[in-house]
N, C-alpha and C positions, 0 to 999 in steps of 0.2 A: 409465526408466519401463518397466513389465511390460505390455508391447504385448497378452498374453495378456487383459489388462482390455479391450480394445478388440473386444468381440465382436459388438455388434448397430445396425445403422447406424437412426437413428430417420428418420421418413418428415417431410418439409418441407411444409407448405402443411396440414398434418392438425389438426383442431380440436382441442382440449385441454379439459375442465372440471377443473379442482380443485377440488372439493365440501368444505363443513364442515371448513373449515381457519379458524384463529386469523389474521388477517389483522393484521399489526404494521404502523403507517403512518404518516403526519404526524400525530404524536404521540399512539395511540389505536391502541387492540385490540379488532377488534371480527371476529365470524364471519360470514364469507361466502364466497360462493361466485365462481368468478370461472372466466373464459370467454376462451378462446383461442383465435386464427388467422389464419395468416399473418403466425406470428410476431411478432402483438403483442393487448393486451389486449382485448377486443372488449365487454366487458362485467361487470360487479362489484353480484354481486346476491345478499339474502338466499338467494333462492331461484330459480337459473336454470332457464328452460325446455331441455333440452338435446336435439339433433338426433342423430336414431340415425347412426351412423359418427363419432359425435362419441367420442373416450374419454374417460373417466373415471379420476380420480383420485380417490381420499375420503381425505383426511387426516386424519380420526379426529379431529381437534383437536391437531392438530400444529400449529406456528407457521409460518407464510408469510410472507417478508421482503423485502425488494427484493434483488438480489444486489449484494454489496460492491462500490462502485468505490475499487480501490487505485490511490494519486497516489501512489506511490514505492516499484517497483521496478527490481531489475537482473534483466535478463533474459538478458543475457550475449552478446546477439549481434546485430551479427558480431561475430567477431574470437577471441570468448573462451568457445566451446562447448561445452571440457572440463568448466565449470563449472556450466554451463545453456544452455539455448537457449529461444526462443520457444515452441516443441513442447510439450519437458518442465515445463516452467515455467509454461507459460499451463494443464495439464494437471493440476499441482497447485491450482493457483488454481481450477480450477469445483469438482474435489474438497472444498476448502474454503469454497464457496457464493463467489467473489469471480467477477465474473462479468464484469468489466471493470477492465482495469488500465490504467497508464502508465509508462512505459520511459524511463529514465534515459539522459544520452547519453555515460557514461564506459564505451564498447565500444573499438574498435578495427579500423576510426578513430575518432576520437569525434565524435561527431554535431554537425557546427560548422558544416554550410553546410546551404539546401534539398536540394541534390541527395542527400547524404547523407541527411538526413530520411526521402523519399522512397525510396529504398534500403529503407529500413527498414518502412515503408509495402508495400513488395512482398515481402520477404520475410513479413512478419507474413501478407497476403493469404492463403498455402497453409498456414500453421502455425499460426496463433493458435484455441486452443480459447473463448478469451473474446474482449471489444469490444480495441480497443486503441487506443492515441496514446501520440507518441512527444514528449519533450522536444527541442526544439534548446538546446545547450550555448552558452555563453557563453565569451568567451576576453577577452583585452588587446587582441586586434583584428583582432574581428568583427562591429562594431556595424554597419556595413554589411547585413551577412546579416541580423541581428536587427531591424534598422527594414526591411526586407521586407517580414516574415510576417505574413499573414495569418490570420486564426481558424482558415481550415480547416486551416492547415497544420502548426500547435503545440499539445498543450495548454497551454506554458510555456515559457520561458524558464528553464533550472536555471543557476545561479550559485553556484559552489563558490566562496564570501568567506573564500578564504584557506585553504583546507585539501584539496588536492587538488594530482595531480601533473601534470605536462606541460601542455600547450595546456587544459586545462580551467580550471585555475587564475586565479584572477581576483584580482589584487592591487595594481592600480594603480589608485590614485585616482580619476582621470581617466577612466578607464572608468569605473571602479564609475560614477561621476558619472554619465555620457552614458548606460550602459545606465539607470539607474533614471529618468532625462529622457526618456530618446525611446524603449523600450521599447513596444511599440502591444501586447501583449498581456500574462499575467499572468508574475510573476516568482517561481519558487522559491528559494529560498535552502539551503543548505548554511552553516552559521552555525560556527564556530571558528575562532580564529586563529594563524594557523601562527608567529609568529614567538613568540607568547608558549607553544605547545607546543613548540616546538624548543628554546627556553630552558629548558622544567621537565624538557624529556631529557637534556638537558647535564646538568643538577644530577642525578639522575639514575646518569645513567653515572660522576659521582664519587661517588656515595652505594654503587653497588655498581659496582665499580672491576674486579670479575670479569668484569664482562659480563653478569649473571645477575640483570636486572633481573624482580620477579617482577611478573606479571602480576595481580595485586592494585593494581600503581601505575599500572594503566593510567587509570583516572579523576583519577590527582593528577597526569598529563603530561597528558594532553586535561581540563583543568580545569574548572571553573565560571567560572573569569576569561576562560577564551580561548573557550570560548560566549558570554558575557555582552559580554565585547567585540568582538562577531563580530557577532551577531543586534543590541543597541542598535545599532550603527551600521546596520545594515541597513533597521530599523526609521525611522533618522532619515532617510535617505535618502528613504525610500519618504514618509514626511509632509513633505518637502522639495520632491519632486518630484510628492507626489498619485499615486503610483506603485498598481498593486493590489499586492501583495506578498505571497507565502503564506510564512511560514516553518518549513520542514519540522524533523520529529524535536528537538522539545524534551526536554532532558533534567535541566535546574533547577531548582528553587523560586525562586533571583532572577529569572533570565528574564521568569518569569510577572508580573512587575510591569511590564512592557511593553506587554504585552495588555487591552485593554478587555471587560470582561463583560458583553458583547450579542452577538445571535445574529448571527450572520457576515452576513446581509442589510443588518444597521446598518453593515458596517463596510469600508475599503479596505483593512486591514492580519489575515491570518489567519493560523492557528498550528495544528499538528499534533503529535501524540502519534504513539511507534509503540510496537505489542502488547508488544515486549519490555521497552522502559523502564515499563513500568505494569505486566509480569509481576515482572523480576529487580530486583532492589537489590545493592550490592558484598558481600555476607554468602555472593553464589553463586560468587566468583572460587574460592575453594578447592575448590569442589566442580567443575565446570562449568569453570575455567582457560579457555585460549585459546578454545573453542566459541562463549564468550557475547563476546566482545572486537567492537565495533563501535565507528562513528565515526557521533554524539559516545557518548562511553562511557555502561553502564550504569552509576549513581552512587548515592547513598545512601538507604536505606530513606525518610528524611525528605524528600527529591527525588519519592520517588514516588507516596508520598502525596500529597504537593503538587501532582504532574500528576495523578492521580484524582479529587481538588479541584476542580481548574483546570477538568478535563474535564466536571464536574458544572454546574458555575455559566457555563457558556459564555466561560470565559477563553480554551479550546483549541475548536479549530471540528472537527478532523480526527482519528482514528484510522485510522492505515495498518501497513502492516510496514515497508518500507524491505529486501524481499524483497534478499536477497546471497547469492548461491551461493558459495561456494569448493570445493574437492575435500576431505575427507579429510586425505590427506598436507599439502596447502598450512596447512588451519587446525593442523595439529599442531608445526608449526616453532614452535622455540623463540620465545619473546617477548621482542624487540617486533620478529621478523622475521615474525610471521606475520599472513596478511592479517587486515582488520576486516571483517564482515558474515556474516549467518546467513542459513538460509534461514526461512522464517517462514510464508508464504501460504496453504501446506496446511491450517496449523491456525489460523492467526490468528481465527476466528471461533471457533471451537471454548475458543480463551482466554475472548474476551470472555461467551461464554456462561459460562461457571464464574464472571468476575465478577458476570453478573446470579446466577445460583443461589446465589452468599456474599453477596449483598445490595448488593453495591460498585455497578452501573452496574443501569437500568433497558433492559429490549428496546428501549422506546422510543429511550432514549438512544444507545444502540449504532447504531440502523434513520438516526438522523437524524446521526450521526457520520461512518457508513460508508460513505451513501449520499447522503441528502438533499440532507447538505452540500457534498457533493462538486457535486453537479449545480448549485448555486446558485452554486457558489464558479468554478465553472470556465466555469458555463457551457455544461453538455452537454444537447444536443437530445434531449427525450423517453425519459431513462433516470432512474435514480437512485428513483423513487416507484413504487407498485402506484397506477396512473391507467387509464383506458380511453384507449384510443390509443396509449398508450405499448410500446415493447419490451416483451418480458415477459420480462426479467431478474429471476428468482426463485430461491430459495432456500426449502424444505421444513427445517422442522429439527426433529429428535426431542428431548423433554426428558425420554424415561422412556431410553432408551436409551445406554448411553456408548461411547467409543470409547478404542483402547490404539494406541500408536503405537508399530511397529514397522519395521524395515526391511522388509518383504516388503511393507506397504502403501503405501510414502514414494512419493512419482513424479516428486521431484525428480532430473534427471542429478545433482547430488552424492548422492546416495545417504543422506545423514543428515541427523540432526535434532539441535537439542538435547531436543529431548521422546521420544528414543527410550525406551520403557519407561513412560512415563507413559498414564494415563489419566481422559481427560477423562468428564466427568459429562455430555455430551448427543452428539448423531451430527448427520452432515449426512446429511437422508432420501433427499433429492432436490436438482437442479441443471438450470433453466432457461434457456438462454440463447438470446434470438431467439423464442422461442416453440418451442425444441426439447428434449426434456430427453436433458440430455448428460451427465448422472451421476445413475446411482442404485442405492443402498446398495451403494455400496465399488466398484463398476463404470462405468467411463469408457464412453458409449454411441455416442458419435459421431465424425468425423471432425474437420477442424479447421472451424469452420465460424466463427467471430467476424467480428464486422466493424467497419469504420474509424468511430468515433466521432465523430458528431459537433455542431461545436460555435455556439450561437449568437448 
């Protein structure tokens, strides 16, 4: 990150109006004016009275959003800082109007007990630019730890079913069993199954017998069968056991016949998109090669339509990124030695904007994906909606305005993007969080200031 961005510390407890702004909300656009202090909403009115020392903001008719809650990143740390940290990475995240995320627990160590958790809890305290909460990890046996926790102390339970390395890995029956049974709060899922992708590498490594498997077949080794048989069983577990169950990052059109089309308030079983599987389809491996290579992979043109579908008619409840740093050097190893995940969070909003502008997703729809649902699904205290009383976790976004993505702008610690050189069709204006604004136009304005989520 260009620390140089860090120029102007903004004042705490200072009243705020944002005047004649487009206000996007529980499902409706309508313009108002809206009123800040002490860090949270105080008032949402055509036309507010406002108190001299109060500032002013007039957004011209720009769009005012709740600010994104991301339920799936890696933030890198501990353990794995080369890559990212809380800092950098919660620093790209307000840049990109997300303004509250959730941290994965495959770091190092990985996050398998409270004590651990809370670790992570105190480091976020001094660094986190946005809210935050952290997943406890799941293993073969740690069901102990996980019938503990309590609300305040998880947003989730993540469950790697079958595709993941070391103590995170989750493969034995009998767990999976007992976790989806006694479980006291929500359960992520990581859906693929390793033994049926360890079988399409084998075939695989006889097909190109060089070693020089191209990365084109990275969707025909992480398959549609070892999703489908990953997430159904997840699924059956969860209606077995009355389980809440979220299932992260879909990437099939079979999949989606799993999911029931009502709005995630009808429902105990929920399902998530991430930015890049509704950007890329496999037509980008030759261009893009190892960059775009995630787990579960990005899959075919027809796949992704079908999640843009899915996402329209309320089949998928969630759009996140599934934020993954790697360095550089690490993603350019030949395939299939080089890591899965991208980074994504800077501009994730920036995508879905250009889907509303080609017609593909409505503001509305994006406001209640990114935000709404998030607060409904998990359960977080007084965020996620533009309410009186509420945080005032905002986002300003320009729709006459575009932005070009270069490295001198990125503020990820890996330093690149796959959107290096691209330019998107709108700008993030402004960036609220707490009722402080901590980014605006292309300048980071505060220190770390987020705070611990929470949930009720």
């Amino acid at each position: 990150m260009d620390m140089n961005t860090v120029i102007i510390v903004t004042m705490k407890n200072h009243s705020i109006a944002i005047i004649n702004a487009n206000i996007v909300n529980e499902g409706s656009i309508s313009q108002e004016d809206v009123l800040i202090s002490n860090g949270r909403i105080r008032q949402i009115s055509p036309q507010l009275k406002i108190d001299e020392g109060t500032t002013v903001i007039d957004a011209n008719g720009k769009y005012l959003l709740p600010g994104l809650i991301d339920d799936q990143v890696h933030f890198r740390e501990p353990g794995l800082t080369h890559k990212g940290g809380i800092s950098s990475e919660s620093a790209a995240a307000v840049a990109g109007g997300v303004t509250s995320f959730m941290d994965m627990p495959n770091v190092n160590p990985p996050t398998l007990n409270r004590s651990l958790l809370m670790d992570k809890y105190s480091i976020a305290k001094d660094k986190a630019y946005a809210n935050y909460a952290f997943y406890l990890g799941a293993s073969n046996n740690n069901l102990d730890e996980i019938k503990r926790l309590q609300k305040s102390d998880a947003c989730g339970v993540k469950v790697f079913m079958g595709a993941s390395t070391g103590n995170l890995l989750v493969d034995d029956d009998d767990a999976l069993e007992s976790i989806f049974a006694e479980c006291p709060i929500l359960i992520a899922t990581h859906c693929e199954d390793s033994p049926t992708i360890n079988k399409n590498l084998a075939q695989m490594r006889k097909k190109y017998p060089n070693g020089d498997i191209p990365v084109f077949e990275h969707p025909n080794i992480r398959s549609v069968e070892s999703c489908y048989k990953s997430s159904s069983k997840a699924v059956a577990l969860a209606k077995k056991h009355n389980s809440k169950l979220h299932v992260l990052h879909l990437t099939t059109e079979k999949e989606l016949d799993l999911f029931i089309p009502q709005s995630e308030q009808e429902k105990r079983i929920t399902a998530e998109v991430c930015v890049h599987h509704l950007y890329y389809d496999d037509s980008y491996y030759e261009k893009m090669g190892s960059r775009i290579v995630c787990n579960p992979a990005v899959k075919t043109s027809k796949d992704r339509v079908a999640l843009m579908n899915a996402l329209n008619s309320n089949v998928i409840d969630v759009i996140a990124t599934d934020h993954a740093p790697h360095t550089i050097d690490e993603k350019e190893k030949p395939y299939p030695d080089c890591p899965s995940g991208l980074p994504l969070i800077q501009h994730s909003l920036l995508i879905l904007l250009d889907f509303y502008l080609e017609g593909q997703l409505t503001l509305e729809t994006i406001v209640d994906k990114t935000s709404h649902s998030l607060a409904r699904i998990y359960g977080i205290k007084d965020r996620g909606f533009i309410r009186e009383d509420y945080w005032a976790d905002l986002v300003l976004i320009d729709l006459d305005k575009t932005t070009t993505v270069t490295k001198d702008n990125l503020l990820y610690e890996c330093a690149w993007s796959p959107f290096e050189g691209k330019t998107f069709n709108s700008m993030i204006n402004k960036t609220f969080i707490n009722g402080e604004t901590v980014y605006d136009n292309g300048k980071l304005l505060s220190q770390p200031s987020g705070k611990r989520i929470e949930f009720l």
